[in-house]
VEXDRENMAR-58643 format. One record per atom (N, C-alpha, C, CB): x, y, z; residue in one letter. Coordinates in steps of 0.2 Angstrom, whole numbers, plus 5000, padded with zeros to 4 digits. Glycine has a CB too. Example, Ala and Ser with C-alpha at 12.3 -4.5 7.8 and 13.67 -1.06 7.14 Angstrom:
506649725039A
506249785039A
506649845039A
505749785045A
506449895035S
506849955036S
506450005039S
507049975029S
***
This chain:
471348844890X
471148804895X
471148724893X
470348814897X
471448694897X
471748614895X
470748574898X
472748574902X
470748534893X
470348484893X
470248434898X
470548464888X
470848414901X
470848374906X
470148374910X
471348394910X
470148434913X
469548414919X
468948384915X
469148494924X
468848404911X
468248394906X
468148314906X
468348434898X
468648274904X
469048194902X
468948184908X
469948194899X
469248204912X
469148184920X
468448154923X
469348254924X
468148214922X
467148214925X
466948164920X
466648304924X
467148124916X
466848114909X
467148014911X
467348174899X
467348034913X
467647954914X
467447944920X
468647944913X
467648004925X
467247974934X
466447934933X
466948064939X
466047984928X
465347944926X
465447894926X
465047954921X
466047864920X
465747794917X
466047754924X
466347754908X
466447754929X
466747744933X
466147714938X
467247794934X
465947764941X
465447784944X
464847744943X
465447854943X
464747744936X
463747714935X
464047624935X
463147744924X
464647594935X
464747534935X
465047514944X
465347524928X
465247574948X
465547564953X
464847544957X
465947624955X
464247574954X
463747614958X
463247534958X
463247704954X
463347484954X
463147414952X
463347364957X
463347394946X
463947374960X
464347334965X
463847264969X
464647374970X
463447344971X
462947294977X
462247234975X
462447354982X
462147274966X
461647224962X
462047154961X
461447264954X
462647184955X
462947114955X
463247074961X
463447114950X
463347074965X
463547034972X
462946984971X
463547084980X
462246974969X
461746954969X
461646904964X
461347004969X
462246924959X
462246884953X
462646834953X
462446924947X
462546764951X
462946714951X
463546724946X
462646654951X
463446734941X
463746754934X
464146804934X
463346754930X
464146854940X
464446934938X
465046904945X
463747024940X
465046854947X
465646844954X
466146854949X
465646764958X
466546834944X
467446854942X
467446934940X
467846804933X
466846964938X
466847054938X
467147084946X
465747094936X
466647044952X
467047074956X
467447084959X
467047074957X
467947034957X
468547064960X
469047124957X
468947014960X
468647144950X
468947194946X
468347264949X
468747154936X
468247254954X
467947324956X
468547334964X
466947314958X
469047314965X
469547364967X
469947384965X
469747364971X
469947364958X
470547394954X
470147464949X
470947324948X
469647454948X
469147524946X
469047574951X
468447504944X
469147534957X
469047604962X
469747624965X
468447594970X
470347594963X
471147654962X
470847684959X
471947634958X
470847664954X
470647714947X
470247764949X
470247684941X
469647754952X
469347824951X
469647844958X
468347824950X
469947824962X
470247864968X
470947904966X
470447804974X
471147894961X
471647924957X
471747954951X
471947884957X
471047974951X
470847974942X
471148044941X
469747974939X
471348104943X
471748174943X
472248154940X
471848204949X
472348104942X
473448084942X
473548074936X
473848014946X
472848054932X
472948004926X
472848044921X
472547934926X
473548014915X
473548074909X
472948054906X
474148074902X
472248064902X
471848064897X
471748084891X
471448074900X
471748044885X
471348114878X
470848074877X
471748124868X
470548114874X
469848094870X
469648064868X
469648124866X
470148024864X
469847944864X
469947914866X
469847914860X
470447904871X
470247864879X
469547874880X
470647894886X
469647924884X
468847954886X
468247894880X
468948064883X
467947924875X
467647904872X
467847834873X
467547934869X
468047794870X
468347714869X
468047684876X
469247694868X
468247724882X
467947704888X
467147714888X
468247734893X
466947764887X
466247784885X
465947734883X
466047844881X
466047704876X
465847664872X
465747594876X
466247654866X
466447574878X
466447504882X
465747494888X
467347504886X
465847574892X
465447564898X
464647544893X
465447644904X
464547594890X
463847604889X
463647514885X
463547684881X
464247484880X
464147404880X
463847374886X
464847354878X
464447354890X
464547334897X
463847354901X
465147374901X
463547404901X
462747404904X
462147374900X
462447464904X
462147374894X
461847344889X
461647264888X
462247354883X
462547234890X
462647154891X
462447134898X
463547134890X
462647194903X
462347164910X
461447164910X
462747224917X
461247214907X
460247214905X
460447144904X
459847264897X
460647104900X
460247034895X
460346994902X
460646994886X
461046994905X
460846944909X
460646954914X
461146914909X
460547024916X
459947024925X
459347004920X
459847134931X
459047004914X
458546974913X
458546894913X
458347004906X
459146874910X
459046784911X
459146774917X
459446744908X
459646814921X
459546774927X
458746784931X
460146784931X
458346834931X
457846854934X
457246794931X
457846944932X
457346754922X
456946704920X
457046664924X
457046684916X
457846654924X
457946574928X
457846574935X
458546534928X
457846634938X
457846624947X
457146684947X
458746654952X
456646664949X
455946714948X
455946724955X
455146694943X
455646784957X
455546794964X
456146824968X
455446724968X
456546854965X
456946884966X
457146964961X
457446824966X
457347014966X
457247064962X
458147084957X
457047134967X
457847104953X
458547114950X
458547204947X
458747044943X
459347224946X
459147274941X
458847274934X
459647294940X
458447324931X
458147314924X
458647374922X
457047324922X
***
């Protein structure tokens, strides 16, 4: 049984928990050059079948996303210091 689907569902996630942010960071002043890089992540996940994958793709991408939420935490917290009265993601 080939791995693929597995690689597949594994990468939709990372795809997915950063796609699913779109509407937070629109709110962000600082996340405005990320969005134009969310229609080129949603080819991708609109095409993610097509696309060859191994494992350490897979993972390297895992890694990168789980950074990438980590770095977007610090600064929905500064910007949430500097602009108070406003909700943000924690």
């Amino acid at each position: 049984m080939s791995a693929a689907p597995q690689l597949h569902i594994r990468l939709r996630s990372c795809l997915q928990a950063i796609l699913e942010l779109e509407p937070e960071l629109k709110n962000l002043q600082v996340a405005e050059p990320l969005l134009a890089e969310f229609t080129v992540l949603k080819d991708i996940y609109n095409r993610l079948e097509t696309l060859f994958v191994q494992e350490d793709d897979v993972r390297r991408i895992e890694d990168a996303t789980a950074h990438f939420l980590d770095e977007l935490k610090g600064t929905v917290k500064q910007e949430s210091v500097s602009r108070p009265g406003q909700r943000y993601l924690q």
